[in-house]
C-alpha positions as CSV (number, residue, x, y, z in Angstrom):
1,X,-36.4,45.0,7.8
2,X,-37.6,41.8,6.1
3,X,-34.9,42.5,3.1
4,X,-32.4,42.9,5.9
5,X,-33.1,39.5,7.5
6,X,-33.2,37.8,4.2
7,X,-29.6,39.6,3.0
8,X,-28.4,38.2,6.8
9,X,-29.4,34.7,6.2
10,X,-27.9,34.6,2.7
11,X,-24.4,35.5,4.5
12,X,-24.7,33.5,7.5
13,X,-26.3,30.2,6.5
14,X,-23.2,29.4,3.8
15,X,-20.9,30.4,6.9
16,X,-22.6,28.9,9.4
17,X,-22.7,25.1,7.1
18,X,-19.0,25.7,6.4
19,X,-18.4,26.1,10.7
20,X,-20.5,23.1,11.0
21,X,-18.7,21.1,8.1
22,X,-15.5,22.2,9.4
23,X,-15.9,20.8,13.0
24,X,-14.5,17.7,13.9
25,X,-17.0,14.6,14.4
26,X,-17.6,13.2,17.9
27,X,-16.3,10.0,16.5
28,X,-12.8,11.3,15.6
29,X,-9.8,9.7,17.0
30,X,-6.1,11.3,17.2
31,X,-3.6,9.0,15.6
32,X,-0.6,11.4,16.0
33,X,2.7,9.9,16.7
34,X,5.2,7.3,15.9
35,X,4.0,4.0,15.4
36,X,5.9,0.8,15.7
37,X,4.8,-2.7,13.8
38,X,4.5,-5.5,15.4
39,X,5.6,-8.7,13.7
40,X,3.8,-12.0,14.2
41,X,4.7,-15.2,14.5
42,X,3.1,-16.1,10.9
43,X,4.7,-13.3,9.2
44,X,7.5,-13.8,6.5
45,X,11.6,-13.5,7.7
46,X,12.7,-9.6,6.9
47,X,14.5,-10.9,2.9
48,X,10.7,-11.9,2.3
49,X,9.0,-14.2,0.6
50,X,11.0,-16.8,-1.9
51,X,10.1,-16.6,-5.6
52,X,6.7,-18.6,-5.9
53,X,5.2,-18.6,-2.9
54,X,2.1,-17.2,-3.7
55,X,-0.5,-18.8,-1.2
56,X,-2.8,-17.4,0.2
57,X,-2.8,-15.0,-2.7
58,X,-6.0,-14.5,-5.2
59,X,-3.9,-14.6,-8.0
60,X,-5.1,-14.9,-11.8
61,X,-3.4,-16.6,-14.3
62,X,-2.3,-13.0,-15.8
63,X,-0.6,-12.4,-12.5
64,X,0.8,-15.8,-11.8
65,X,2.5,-15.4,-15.4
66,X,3.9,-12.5,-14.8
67,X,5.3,-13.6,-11.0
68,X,7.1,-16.3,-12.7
69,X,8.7,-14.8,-15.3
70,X,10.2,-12.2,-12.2
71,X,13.7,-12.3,-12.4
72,X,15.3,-10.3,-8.4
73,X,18.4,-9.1,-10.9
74,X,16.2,-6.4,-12.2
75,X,16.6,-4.3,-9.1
76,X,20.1,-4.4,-9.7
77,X,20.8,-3.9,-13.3
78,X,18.9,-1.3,-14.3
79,X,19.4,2.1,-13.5
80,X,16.0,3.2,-14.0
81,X,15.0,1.4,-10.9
82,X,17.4,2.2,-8.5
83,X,15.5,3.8,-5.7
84,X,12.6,3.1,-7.3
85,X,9.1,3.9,-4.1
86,X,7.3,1.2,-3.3
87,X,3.9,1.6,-3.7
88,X,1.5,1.4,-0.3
89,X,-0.1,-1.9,-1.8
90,X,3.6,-2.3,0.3
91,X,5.2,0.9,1.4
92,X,2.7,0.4,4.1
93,X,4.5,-2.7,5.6
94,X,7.5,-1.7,6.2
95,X,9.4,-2.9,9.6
96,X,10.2,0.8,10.6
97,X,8.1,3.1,12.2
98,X,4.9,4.8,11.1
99,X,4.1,8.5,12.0
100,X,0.8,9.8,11.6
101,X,0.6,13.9,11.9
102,X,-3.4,15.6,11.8
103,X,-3.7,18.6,10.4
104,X,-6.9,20.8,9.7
105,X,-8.6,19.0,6.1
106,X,-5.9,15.9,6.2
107,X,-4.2,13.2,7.5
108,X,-0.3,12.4,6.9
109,X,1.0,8.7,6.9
110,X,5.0,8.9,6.6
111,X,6.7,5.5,6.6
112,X,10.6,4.9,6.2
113,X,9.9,3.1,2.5
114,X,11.4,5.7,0.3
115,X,10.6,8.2,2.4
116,X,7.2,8.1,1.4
117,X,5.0,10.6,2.4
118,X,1.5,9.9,2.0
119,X,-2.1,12.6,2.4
120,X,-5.4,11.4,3.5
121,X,-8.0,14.3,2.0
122,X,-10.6,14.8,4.9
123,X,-12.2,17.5,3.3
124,X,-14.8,15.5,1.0
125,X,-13.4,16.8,-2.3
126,X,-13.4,13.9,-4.8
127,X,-11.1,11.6,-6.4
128,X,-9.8,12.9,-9.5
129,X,-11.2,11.7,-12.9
130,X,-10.1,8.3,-14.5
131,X,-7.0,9.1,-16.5
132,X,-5.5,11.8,-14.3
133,X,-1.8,11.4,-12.9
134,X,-1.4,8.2,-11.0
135,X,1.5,8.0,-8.5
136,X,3.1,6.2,-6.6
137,X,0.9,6.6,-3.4
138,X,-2.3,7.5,-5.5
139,X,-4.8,9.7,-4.5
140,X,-6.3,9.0,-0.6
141,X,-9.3,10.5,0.8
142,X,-10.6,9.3,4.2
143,X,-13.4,9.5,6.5
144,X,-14.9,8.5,10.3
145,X,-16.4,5.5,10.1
146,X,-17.4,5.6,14.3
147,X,-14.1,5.1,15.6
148,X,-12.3,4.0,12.7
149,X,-10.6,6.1,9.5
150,X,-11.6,4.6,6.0
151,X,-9.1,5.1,3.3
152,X,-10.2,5.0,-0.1
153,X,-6.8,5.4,-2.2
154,X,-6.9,5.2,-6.1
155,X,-4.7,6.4,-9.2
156,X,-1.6,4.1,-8.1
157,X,0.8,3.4,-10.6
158,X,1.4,-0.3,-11.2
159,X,3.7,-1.8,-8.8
160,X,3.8,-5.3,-6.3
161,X,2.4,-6.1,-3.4
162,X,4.7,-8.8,-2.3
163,X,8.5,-8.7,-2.7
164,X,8.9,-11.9,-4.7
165,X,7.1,-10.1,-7.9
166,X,3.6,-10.7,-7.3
167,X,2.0,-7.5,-9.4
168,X,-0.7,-5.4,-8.5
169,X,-2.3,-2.9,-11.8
170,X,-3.1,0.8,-11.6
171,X,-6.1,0.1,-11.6
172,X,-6.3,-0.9,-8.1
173,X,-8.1,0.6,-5.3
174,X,-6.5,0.0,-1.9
175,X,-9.4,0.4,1.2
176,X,-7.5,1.0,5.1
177,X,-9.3,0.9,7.9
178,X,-7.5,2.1,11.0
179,X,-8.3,1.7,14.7
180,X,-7.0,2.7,17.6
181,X,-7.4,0.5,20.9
182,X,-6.3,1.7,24.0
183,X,-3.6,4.1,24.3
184,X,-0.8,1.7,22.6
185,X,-2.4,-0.2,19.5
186,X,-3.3,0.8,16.0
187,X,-4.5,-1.9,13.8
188,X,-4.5,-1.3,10.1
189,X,-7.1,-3.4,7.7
190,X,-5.9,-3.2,3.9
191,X,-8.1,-4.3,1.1
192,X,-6.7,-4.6,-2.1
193,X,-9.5,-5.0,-5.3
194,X,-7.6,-5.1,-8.4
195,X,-9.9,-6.2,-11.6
196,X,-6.6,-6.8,-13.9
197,X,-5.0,-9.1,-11.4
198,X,-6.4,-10.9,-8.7
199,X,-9.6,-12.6,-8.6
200,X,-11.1,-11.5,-5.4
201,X,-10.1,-8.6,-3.0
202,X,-7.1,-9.4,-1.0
203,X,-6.8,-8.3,2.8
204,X,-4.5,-7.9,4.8
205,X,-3.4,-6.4,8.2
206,X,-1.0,-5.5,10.3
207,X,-0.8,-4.1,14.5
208,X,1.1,-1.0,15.6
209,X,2.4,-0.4,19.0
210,X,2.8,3.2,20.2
211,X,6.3,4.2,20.8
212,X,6.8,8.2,22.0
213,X,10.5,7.7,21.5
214,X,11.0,6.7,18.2
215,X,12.6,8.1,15.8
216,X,12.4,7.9,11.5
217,X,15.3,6.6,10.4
218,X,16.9,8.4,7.5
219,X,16.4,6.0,3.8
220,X,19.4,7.4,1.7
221,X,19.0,6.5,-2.1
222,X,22.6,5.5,-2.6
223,X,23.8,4.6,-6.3
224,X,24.7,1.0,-6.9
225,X,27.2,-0.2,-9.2
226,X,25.2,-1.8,-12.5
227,X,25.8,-5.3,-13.2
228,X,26.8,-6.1,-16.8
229,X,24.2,-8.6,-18.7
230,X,25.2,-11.3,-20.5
231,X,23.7,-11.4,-24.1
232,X,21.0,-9.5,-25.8
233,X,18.6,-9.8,-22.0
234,X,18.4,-6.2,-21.4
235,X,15.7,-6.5,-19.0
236,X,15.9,-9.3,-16.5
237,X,13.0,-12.3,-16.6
238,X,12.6,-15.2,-17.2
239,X,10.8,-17.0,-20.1
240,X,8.0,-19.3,-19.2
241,X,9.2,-22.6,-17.7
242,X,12.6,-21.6,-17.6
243,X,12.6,-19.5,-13.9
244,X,15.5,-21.8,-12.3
245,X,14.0,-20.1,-8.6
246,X,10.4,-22.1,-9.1
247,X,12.7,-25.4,-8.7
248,X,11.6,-26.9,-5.1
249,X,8.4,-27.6,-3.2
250,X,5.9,-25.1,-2.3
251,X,3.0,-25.5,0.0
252,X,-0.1,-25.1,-1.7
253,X,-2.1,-23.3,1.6
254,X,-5.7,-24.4,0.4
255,X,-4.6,-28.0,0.0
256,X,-2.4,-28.4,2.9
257,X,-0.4,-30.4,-0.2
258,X,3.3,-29.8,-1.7
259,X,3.5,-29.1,-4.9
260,X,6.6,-28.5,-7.1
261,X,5.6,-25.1,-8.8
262,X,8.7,-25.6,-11.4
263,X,6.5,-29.0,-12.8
264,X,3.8,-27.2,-12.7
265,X,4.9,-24.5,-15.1
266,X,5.9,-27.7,-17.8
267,X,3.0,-29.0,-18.0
């Protein structure tokens, strides 16, 4: 009888862990549904930033070097990026909707960017090992945090996180926390910690309004017609000093001051 009992518990405790890991926490929230951002006043005009305006923006020098020398004709001459994803260090800001879907060990996150499509592992299985495949969205696993989902998303490739070149590594690990208030709003906390180019964690946010009607609009990849270089400049930049875009005043945010970034680069 006793080596009956025993054989039971070796069957049921294994089962009976994997029903109890398996059950949803208390805590958990449904985020299901289309989501639609709300812009704020503060917030940059749809075309985006202009070419250096970086404020507000824990830039290294590395990172500020390679800003400058970011020439916009790039996304039109070569073929190689035409189409090219976003990464979510911005994929995640786009002005369309946001639909979140829950399913049994994940989370999905579609936004119109590319189309991008992004899993949030609930199922504690780790991150992959350092020098596995990064993508484009990276790796994501999440977890309750009371009444908020913590992303933890590494293996990115390199990409930006600002539209006027401002780089972020693959080496970056993006942390979103997500909260739902009420019925109708979904903030989203992003904090960006990349050792290569910024010297602090960036964070930023953005708020979500519910919207049952909405709809994902389609994001064709359409072929564009290449523009011919002039010269031996295959790749579009801009060599330091010479980025005719820096020309102008800026506002330096921490001083309240304007400062004229193309100066700045002569010196």
């Amino acid at each position: 009888m006793r080596l009956r009992d025993s054989r039971c518990k070796r069957f049921l405790l294994p089962w009976a862990a994997a029903v109890f890991v398996a059950t949803p926490a208390a805590a958990e929230v449904d985020f299901s549904g289309y989501w639609q951002r709300i812009r704020h006043e503060w917030e940059q005009p749809q075309g985006g930033p202009e070419i250096g305006d970086y404020s507000l923006y824990p830039l290294n020098q590395e990172a500020l070097s390679r800003s400058h020398s970011y020439d916009p004709a790039i996304e039109e001459v070569q073929q190689q990026r035409q189409c090219w994803p976003h990464s979510i260090g911005y994929a995640m800001f786009s002005l369309a909707p946001m639909h979140i879907r829950h399913e049994e060990n994940s989370i999905h996150f579609r936004v119109m960017a590319n189309e991008a499509i992004r899993t949030v592992w609930m199922d504690g299985r780790p991150h992959p090992p350092e020098h596995a495949l990064h993508t484009w969205y990276g790796f994501s696993t999440g977890q309750w945090e009371g009444d908020t989902l913590a992303v933890t998303t590494t293996h990115l490739k390199e990409g930006h996180v600002r539209r006027n070149g401002v780089p972020h590594s693959d080496l970056m690990t993006v942390t979103e926390y997500f909260t739902r208030h009420g019925e109708d709003l979904l903030t989203m906390v992003e904090v960006f910690d990349d050792p290569i180019y910024m010297t602090e964690p960036l964070v930023r946010h953005m708020t979500f309004r519910y919207d049952p009607d909405a709809t994902m609009p389609e994001y064709p990849c359409e072929e564009r017609e290449l523009v011919e270089l002039d010269g031996a400049q295959l790749i579009p930049h801009f060599l330091p000093g010479e980025n005719p875009f820096l020309e102008g005043s800026n506002v330096d945010f921490f001083s309240g001051e304007e400062v004229n970034v193309g100066e700045e680069l002569r010196r």
